[in-house]
Each structure stands twice: as structure tokens, then as C-alpha cells.
N, CA, C and O atoms as CSV, one atom per row, in Angstrom:
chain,resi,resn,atom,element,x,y,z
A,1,UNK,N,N,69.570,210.312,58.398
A,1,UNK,CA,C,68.896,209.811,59.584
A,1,UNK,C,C,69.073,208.296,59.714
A,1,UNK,O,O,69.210,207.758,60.813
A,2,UNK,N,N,69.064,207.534,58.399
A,2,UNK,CA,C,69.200,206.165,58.281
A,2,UNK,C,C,70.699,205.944,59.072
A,2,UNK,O,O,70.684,205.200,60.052
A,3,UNK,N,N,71.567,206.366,58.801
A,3,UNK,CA,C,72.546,205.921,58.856
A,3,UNK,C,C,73.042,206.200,60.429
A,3,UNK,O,O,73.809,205.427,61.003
A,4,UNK,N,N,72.451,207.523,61.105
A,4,UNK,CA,C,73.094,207.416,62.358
A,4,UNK,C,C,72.361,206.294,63.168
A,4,UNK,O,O,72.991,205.805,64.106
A,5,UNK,N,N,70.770,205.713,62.839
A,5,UNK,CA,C,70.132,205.005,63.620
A,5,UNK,C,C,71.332,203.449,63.253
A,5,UNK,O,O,71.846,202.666,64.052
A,6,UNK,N,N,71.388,203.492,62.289
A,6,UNK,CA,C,72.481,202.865,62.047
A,6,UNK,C,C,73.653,202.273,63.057
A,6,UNK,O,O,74.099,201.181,63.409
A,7,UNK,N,N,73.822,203.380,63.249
A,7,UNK,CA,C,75.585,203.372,64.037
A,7,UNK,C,C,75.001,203.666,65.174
A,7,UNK,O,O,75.907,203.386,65.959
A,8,UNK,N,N,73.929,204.116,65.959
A,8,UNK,CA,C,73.324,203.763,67.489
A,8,UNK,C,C,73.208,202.425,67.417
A,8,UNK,O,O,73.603,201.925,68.470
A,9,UNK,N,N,72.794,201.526,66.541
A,9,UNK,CA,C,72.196,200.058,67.071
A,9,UNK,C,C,73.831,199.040,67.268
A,9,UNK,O,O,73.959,198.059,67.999
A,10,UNK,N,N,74.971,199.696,66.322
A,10,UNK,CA,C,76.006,199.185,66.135
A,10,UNK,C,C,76.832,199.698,67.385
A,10,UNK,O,O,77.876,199.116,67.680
A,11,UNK,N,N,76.499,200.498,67.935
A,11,UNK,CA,C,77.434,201.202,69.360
A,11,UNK,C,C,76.475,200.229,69.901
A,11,UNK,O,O,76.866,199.141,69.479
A,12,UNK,N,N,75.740,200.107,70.401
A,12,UNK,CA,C,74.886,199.792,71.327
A,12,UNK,C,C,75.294,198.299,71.506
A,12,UNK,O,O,75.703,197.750,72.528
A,13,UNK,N,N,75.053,197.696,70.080
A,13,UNK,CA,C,75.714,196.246,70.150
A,13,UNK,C,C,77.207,196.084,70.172
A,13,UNK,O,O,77.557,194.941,69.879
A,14,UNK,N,N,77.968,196.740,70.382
A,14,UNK,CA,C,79.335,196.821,70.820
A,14,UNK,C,C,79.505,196.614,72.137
A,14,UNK,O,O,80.177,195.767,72.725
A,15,UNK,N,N,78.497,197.893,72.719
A,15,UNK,CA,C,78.583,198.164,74.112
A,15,UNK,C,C,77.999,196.918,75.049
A,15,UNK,O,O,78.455,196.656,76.162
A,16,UNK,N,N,77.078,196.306,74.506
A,16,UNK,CA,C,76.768,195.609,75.054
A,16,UNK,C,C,77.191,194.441,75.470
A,16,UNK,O,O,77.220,193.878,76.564
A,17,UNK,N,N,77.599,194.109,74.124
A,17,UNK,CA,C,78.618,192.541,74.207
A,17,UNK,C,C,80.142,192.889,74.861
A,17,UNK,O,O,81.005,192.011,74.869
A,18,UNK,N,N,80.379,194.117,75.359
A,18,UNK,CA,C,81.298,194.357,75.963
A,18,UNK,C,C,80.868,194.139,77.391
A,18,UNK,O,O,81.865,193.870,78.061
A,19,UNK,N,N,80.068,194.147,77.917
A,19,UNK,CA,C,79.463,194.394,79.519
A,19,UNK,C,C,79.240,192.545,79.321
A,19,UNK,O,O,79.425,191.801,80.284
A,20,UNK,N,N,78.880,192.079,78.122
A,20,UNK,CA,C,78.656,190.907,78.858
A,20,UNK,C,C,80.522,189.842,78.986
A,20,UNK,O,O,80.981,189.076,79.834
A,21,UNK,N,N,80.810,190.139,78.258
A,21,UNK,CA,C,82.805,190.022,78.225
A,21,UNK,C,C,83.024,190.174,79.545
A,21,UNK,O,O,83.134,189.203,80.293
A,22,UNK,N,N,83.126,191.732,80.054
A,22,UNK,CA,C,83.062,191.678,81.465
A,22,UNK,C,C,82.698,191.099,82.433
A,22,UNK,O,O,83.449,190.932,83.394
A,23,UNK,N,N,81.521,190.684,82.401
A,23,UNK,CA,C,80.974,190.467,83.256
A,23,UNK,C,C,81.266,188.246,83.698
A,23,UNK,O,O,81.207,187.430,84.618
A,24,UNK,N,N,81.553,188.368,82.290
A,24,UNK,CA,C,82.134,186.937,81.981
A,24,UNK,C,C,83.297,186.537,82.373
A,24,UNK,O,O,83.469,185.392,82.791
A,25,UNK,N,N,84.349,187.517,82.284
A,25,UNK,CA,C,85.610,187.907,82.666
A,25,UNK,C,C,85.345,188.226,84.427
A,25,UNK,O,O,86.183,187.793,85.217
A,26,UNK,N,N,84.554,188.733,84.762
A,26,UNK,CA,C,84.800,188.934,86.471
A,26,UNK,C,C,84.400,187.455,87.245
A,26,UNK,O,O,84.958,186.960,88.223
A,27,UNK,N,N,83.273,186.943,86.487
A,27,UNK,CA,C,82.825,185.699,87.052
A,27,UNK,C,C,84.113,184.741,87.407
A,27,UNK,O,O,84.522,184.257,88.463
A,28,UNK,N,N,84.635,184.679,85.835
A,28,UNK,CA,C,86.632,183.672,85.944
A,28,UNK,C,C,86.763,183.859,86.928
A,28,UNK,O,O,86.409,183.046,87.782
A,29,UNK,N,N,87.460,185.278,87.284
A,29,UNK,CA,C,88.139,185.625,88.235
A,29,UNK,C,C,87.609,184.991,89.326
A,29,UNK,O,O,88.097,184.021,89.905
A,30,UNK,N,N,86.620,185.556,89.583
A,30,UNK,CA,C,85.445,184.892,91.318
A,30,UNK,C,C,85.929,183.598,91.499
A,30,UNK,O,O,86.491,183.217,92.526
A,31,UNK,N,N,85.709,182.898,90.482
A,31,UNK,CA,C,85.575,181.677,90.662
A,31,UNK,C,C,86.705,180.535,90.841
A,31,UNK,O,O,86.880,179.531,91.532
A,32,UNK,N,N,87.466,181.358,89.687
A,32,UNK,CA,C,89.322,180.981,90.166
A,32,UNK,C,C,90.114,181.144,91.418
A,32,UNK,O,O,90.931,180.455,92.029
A,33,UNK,N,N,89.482,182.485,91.592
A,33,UNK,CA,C,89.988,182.571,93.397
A,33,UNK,C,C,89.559,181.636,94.145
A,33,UNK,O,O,90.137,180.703,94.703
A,34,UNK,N,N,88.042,182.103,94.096
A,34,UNK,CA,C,87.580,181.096,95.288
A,34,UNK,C,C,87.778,179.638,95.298
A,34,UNK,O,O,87.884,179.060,96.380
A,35,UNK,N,N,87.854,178.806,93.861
A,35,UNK,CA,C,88.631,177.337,93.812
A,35,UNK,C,C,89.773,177.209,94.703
A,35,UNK,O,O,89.876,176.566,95.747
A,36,UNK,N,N,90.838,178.143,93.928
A,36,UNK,CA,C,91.873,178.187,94.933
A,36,UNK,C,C,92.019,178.307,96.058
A,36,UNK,O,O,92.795,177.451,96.482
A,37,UNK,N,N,91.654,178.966,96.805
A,37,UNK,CA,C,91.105,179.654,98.078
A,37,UNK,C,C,90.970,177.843,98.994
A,37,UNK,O,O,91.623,177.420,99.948
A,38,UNK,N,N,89.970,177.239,98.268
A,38,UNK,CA,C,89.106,175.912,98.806
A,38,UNK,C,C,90.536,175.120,98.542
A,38,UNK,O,O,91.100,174.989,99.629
A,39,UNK,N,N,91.184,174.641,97.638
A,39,UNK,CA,C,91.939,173.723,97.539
A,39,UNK,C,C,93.236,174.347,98.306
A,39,UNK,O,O,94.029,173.490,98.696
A,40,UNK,N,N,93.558,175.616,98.566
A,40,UNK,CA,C,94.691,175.697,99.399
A,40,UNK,C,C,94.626,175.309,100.632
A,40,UNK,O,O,95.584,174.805,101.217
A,41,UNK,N,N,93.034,175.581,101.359
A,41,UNK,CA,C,92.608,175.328,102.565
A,41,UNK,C,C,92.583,173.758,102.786
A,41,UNK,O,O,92.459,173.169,103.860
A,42,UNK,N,N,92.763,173.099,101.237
A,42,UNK,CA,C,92.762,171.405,101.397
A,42,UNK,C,C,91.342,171.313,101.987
A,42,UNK,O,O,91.203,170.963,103.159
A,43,UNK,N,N,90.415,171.578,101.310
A,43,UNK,CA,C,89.051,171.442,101.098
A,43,UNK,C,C,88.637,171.011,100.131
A,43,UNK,O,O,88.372,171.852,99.272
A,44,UNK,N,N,88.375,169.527,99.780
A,44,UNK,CA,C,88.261,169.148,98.471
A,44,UNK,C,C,86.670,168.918,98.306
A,44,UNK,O,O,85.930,169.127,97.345
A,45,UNK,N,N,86.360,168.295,99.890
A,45,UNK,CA,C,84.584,167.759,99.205
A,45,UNK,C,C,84.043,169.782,98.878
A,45,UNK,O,O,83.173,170.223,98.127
A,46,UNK,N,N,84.890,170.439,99.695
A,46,UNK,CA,C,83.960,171.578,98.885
A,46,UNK,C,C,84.561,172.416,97.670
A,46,UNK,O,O,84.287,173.570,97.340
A,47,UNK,N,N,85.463,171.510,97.093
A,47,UNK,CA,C,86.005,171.851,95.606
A,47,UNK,C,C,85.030,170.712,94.247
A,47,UNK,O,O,85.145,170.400,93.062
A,48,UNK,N,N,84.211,170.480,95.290
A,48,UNK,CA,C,82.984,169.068,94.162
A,48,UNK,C,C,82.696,170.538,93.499
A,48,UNK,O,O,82.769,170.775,92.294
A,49,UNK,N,N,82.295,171.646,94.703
A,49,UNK,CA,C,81.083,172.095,93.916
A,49,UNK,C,C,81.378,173.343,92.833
A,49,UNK,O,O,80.875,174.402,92.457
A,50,UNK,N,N,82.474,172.536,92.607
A,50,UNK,CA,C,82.942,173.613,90.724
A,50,UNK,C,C,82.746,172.654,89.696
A,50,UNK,O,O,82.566,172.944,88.513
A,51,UNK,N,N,82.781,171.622,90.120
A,51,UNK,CA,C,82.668,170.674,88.836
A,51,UNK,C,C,81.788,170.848,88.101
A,51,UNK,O,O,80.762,170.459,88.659
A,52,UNK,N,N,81.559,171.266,87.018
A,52,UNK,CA,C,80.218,170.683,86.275
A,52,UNK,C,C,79.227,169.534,86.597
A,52,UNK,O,O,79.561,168.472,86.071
A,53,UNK,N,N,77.983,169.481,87.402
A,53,UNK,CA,C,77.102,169.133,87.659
A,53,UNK,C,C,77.536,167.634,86.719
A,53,UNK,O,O,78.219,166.787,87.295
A,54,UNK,N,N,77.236,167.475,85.749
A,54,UNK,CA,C,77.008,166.593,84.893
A,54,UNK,C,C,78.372,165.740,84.245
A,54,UNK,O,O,78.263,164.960,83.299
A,55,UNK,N,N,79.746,166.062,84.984
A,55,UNK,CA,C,80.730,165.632,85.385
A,55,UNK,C,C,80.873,164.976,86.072
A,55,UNK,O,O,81.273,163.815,85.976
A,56,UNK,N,N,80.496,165.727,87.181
A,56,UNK,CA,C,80.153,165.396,88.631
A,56,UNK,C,C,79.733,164.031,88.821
A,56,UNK,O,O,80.239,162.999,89.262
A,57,UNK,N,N,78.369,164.474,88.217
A,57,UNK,CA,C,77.748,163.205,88.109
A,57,UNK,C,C,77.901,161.517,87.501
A,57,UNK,O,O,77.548,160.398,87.871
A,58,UNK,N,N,78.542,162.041,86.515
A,58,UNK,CA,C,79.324,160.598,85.880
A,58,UNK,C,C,80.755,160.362,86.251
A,58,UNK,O,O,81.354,159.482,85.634
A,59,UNK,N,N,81.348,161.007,87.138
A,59,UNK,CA,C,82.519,160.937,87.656
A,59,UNK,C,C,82.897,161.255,89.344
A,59,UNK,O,O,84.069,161.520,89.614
A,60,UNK,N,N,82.201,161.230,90.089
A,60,UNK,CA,C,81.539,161.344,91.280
A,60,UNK,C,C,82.752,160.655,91.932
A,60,UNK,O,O,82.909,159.436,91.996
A,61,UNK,N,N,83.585,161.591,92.407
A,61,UNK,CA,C,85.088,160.452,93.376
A,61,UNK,C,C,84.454,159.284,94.117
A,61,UNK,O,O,83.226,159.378,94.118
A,62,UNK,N,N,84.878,158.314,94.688
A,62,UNK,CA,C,84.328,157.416,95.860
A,62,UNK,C,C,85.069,157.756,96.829
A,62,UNK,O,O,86.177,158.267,96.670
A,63,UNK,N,N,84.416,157.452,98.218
A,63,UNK,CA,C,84.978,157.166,99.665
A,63,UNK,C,C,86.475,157.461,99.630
A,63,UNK,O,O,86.996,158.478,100.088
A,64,UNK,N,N,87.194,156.300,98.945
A,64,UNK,CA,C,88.482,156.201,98.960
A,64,UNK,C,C,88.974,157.520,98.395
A,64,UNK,O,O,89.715,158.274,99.025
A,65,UNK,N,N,88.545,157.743,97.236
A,65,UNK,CA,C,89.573,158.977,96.662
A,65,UNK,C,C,89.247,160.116,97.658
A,65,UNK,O,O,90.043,161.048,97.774
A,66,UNK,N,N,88.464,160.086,98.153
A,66,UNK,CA,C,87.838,161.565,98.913
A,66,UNK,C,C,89.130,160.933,100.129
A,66,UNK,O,O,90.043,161.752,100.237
A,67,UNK,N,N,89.275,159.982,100.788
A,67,UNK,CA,C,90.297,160.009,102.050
A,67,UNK,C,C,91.409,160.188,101.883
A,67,UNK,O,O,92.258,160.622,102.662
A,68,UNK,N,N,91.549,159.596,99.999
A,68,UNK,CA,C,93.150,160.229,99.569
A,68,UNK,C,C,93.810,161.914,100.452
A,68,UNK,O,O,94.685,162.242,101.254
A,69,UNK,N,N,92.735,162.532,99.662
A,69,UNK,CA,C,93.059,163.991,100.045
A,69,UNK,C,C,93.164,164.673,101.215
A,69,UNK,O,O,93.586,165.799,101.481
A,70,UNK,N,N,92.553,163.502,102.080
A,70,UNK,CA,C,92.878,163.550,103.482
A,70,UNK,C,C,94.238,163.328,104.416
A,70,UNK,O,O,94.553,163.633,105.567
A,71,UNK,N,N,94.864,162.648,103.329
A,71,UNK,CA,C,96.159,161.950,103.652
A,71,UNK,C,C,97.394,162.965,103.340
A,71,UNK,O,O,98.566,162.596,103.418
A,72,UNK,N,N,96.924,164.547,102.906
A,72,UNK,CA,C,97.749,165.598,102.455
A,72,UNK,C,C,97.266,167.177,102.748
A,72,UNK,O,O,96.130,167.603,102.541
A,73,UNK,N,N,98.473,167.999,103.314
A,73,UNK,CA,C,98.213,169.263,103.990
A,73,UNK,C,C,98.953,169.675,102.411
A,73,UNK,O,O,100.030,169.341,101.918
A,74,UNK,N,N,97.826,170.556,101.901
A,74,UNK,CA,C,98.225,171.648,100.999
A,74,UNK,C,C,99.146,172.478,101.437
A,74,UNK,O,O,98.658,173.098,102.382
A,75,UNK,N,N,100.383,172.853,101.205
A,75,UNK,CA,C,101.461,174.252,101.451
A,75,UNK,C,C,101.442,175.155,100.407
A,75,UNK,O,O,101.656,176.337,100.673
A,76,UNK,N,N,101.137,174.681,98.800
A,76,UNK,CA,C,101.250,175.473,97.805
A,76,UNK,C,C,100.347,175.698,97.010
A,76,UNK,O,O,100.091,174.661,96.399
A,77,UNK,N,N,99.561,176.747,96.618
A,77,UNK,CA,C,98.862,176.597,95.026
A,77,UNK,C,C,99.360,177.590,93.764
A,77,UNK,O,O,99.108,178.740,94.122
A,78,UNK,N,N,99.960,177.594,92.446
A,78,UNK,CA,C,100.482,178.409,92.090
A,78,UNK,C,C,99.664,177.845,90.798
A,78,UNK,O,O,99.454,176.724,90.335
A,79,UNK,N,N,99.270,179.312,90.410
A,79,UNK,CA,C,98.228,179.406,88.760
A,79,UNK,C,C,99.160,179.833,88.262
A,79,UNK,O,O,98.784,180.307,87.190
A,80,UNK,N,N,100.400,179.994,88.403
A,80,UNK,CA,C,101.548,180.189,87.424
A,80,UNK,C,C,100.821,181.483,86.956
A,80,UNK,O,O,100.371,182.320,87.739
A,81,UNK,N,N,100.740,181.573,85.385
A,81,UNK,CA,C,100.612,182.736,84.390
A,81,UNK,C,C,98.899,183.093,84.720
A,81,UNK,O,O,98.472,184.241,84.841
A,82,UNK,N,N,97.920,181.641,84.847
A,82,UNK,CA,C,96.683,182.338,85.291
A,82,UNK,C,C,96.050,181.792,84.046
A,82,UNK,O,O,96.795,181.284,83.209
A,83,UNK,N,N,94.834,181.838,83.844
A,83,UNK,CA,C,93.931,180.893,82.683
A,83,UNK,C,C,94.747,181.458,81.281
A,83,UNK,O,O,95.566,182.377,81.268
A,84,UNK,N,N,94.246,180.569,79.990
A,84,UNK,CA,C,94.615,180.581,78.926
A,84,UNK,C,C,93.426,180.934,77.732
A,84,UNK,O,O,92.539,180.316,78.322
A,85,UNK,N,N,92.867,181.351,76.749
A,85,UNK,CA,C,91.226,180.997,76.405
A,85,UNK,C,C,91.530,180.079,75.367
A,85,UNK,O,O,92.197,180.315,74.360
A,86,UNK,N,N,91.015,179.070,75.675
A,86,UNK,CA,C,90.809,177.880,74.867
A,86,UNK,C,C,89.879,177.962,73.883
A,86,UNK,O,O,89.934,177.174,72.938
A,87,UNK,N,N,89.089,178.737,73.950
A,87,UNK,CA,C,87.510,179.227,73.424
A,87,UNK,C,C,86.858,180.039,73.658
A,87,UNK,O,O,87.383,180.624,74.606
A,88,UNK,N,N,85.816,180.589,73.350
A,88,UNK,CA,C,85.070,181.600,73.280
A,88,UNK,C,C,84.399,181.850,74.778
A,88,UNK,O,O,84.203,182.979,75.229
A,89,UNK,N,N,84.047,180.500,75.546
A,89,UNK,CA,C,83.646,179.986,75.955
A,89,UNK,C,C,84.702,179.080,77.546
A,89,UNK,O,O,84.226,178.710,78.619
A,90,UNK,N,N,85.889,179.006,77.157
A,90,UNK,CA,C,86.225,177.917,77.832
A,90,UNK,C,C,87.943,178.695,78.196
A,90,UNK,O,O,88.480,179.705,77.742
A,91,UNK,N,N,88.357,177.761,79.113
A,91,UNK,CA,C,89.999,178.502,79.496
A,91,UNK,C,C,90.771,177.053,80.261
A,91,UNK,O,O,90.290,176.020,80.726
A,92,UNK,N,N,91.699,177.388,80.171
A,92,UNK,CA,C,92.765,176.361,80.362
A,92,UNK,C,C,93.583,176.605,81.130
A,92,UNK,O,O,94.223,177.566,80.704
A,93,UNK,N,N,94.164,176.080,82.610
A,93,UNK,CA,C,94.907,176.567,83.493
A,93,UNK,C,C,95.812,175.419,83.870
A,93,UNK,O,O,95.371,174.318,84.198
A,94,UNK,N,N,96.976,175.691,83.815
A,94,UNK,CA,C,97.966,174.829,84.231
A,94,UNK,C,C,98.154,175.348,86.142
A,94,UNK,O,O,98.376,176.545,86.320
A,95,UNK,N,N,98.055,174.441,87.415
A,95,UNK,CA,C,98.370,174.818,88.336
A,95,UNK,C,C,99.216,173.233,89.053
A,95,UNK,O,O,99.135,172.026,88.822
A,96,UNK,N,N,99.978,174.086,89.969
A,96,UNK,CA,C,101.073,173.454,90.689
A,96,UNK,C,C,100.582,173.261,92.193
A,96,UNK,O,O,100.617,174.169,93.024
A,97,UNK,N,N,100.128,171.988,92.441
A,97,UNK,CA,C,100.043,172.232,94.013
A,97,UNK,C,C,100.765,171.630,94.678
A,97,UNK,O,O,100.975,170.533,94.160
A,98,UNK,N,N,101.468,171.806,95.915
A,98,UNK,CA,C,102.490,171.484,96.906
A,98,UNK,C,C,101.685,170.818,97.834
A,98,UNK,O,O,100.666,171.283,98.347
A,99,UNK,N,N,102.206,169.635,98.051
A,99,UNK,CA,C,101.432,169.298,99.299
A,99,UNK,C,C,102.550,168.028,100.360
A,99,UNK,O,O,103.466,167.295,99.987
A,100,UNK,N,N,102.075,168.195,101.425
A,100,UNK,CA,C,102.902,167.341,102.292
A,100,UNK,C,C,102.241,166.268,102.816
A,100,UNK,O,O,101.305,166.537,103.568
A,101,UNK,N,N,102.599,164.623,102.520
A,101,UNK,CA,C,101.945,163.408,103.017
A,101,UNK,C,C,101.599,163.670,104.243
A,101,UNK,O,O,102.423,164.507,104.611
A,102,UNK,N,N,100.597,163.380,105.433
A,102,UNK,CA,C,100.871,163.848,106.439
A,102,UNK,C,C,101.238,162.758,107.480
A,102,UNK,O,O,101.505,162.919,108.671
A,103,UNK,N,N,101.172,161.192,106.491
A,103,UNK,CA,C,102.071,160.465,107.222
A,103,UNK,C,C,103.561,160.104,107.365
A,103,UNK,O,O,104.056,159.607,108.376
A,104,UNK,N,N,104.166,160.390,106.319
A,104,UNK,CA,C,105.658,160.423,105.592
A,104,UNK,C,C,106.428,161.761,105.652
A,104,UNK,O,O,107.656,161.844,105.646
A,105,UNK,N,N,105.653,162.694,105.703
A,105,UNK,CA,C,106.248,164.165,106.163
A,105,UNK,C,C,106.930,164.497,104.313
A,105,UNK,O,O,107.514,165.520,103.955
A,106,UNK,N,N,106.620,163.345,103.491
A,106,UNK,CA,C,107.192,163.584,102.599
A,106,UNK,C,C,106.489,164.650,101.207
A,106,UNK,O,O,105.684,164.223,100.379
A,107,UNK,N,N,107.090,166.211,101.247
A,107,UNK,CA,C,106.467,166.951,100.105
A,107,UNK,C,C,106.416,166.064,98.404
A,107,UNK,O,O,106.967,165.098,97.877
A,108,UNK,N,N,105.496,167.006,98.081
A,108,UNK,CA,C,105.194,166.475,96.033
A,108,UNK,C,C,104.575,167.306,95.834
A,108,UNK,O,O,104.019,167.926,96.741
A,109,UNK,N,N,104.444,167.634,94.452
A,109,UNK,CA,C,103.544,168.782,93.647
A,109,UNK,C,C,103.231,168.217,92.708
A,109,UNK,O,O,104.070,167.613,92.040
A,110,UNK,N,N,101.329,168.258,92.226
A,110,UNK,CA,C,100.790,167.827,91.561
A,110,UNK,C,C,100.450,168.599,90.434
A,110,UNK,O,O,99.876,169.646,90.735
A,111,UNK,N,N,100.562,168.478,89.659
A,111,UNK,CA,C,100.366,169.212,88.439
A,111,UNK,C,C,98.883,168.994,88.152
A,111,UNK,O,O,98.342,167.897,88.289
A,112,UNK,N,N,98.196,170.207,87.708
A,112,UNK,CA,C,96.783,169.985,87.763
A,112,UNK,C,C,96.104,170.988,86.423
A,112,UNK,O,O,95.630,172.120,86.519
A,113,UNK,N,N,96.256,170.101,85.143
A,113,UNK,CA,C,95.518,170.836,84.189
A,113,UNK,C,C,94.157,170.620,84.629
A,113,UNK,O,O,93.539,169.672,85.112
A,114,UNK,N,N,93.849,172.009,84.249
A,114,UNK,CA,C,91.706,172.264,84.310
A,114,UNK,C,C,91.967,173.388,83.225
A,114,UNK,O,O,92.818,174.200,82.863
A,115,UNK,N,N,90.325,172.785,82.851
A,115,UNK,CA,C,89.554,173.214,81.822
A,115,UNK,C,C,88.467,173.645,82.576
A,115,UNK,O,O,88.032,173.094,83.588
A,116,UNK,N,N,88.100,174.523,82.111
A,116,UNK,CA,C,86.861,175.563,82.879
A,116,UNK,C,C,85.996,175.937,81.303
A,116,UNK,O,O,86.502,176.066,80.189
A,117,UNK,N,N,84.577,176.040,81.700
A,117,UNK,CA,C,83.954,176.156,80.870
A,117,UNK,C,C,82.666,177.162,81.211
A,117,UNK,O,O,81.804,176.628,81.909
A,118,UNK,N,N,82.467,178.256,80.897
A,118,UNK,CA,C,81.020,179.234,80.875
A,118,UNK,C,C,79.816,178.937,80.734
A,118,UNK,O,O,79.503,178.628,79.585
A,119,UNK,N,N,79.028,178.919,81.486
A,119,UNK,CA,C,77.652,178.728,81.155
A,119,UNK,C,C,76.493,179.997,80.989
A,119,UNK,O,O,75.579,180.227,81.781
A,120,UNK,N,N,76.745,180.609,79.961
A,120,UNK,CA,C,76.233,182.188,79.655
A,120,UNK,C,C,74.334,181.802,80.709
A,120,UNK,O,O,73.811,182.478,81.595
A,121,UNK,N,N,74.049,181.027,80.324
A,121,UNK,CA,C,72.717,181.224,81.171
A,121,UNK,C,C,72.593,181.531,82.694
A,121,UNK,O,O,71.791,182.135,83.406
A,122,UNK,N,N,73.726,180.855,82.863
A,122,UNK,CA,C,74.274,181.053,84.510
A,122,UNK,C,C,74.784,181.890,85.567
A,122,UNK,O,O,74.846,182.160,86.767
A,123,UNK,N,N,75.196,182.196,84.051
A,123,UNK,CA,C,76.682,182.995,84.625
A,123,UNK,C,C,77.791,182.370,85.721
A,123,UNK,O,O,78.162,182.851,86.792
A,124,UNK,N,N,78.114,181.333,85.171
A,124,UNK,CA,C,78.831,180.557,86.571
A,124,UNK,C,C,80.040,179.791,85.355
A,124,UNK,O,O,79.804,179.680,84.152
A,125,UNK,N,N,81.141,179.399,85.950
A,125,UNK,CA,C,81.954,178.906,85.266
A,125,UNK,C,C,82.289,177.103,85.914
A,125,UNK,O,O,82.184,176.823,87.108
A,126,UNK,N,N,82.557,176.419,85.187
A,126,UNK,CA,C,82.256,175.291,85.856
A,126,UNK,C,C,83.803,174.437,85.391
A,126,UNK,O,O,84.448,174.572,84.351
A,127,UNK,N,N,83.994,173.822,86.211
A,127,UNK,CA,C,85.460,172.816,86.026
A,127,UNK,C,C,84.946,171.833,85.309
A,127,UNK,O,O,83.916,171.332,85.759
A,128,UNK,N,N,85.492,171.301,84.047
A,128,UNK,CA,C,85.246,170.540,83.393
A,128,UNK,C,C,86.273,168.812,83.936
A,128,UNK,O,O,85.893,167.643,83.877
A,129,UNK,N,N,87.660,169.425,84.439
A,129,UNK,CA,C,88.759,168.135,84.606
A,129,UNK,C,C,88.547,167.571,85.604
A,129,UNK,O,O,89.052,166.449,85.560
A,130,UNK,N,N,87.909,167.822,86.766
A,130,UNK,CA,C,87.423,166.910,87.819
A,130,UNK,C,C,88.684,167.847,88.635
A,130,UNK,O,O,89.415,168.787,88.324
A,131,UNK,N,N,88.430,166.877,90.012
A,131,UNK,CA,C,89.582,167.202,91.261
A,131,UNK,C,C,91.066,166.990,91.009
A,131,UNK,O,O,91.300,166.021,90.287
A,132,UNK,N,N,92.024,167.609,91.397
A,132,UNK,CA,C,93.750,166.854,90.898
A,132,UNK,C,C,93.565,165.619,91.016
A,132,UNK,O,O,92.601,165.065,91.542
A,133,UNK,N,N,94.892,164.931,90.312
A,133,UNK,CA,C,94.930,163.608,90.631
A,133,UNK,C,C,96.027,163.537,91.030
A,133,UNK,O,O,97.018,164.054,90.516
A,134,UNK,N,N,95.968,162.738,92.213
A,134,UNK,CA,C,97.202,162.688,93.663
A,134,UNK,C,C,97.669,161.502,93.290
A,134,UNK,O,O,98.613,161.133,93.989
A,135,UNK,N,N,97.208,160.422,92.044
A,135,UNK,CA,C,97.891,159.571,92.334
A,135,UNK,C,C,99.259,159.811,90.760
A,135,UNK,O,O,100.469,159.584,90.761
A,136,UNK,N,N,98.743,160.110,90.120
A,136,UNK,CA,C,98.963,160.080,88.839
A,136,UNK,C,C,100.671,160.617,88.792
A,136,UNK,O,O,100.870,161.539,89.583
A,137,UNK,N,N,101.717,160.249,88.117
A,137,UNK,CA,C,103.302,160.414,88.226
A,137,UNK,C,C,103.397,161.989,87.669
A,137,UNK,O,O,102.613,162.347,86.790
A,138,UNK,N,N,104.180,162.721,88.101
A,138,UNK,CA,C,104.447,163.826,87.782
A,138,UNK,C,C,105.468,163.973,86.970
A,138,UNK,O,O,105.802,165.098,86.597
């Protein structure tokens, strides 16, 4: 009797930490799309709101960088292979974005490592690297 109560509490805790995997795993997804989704549309003030709050906050673009992004029509976003797990906790995505000056007509692609990080209380996944950087040499 010991032993099957045993192996119920051990299924159970299998099963469980499997639903929360999942459920951790669908959030990525949500949230990767919908980033993308925002930055293909070249929507950046509403790509703030992946940042980690407390990123955010000590790294808060100014005026200027926010008009940067104004100065460029997104054509491309490519997650290449798609996140990496860095951690238990955390994932790593290399993405390529295409974009065209829209005064120079002249294309570039920005290379844009992010780090994404889980917040199990939340359930929300949060950008740790801030917005691309448009100025930075490729």
C-alpha cells in the first residue's frame, strides 16, 4: 500500500510539473508572436511593453531614440531557428530585422539578440535586452 501511495504522489508530481512546462512553453510562444507581430508592424512604443518593467525602468529610451524608429518601415522579421533555453527559466533569440530608411530609401538589417526571461508568478515572459539597436554596426 506504501509503495503505490508512493508512485501516485510521484505521477502526480510528474504530471504536474509537466502542465506547468506547458503552460510555460505556450506563454513563449504568445509572447514571441505577438513581439513580433508589434515590431513587424514597426510599433515600437508598443514593443516597451515586453520589457521587463524594471529594465524598462532604468533604461527607458528618450524622445530621440523613440523618433529613431520612426525614421524606418520594417519589411522583415526573421526568428531564424526560434528561441534557444539559456535556462530553466530564460531563452535566447537571435532575430534579423529588415528595414528601409524612409528618407534614403536605403534597406539594412539589424541584428537583434534578446534574452527573454519567465516570471513563474506571472506567467508572462519579459524581454530582458531592451528594443533593437538601429544604431549599432552590423
Amino acid at each position: 500500500m506504501r509503495r503505490l501511495l508512493v508512485l501516485v504522489v510521484l505521477l502526480s508530481t510528474l504530471l504536474l510539473s509537466g502542465c506547468a512546462t506547458n503552460k510555460r512553453n505556450e506563454a513563449l510562444t504568445n509572447t514571441l508572436n505577438a513581439y513580433g507581430s508589434v515590431v513587424r508592424w514597426g510599433d515600437f512604443g508598443s514593443a516597451l511593453q515586453f520589457i521587463d518593467p524594471k529594465v524598462r525602468d532604468e533604461h527607458m529610451p528618450t524622445q530621440l531614440e523613440m523618433a529613431r524608429f520612426d525614421q524606418f518601415r520594417v519589411t522583415g522579421y526573421d526568428d531564424g531557428g526560434g528561441p534557444a533555453a539559456s535556462g530553466e527559466n530564460e531563452v535566447r533569440q537571435v532575430v534579423a530585422i529588415s528595414m528601409v530608411n524612409n528618407n534614403t530609401q536605403a534597406e539594412r538589417t539589424v541584428i537583434d539578440r534578446q534574452t527573454w526571461r519567465y516570471d513563474a508568478q506571472t506567467n508572462h515572459w519579459w524581454l530582458l535586452t531592451g528594443l533593437p539597436n538601429l544604431t549599432a554596426d552590423q
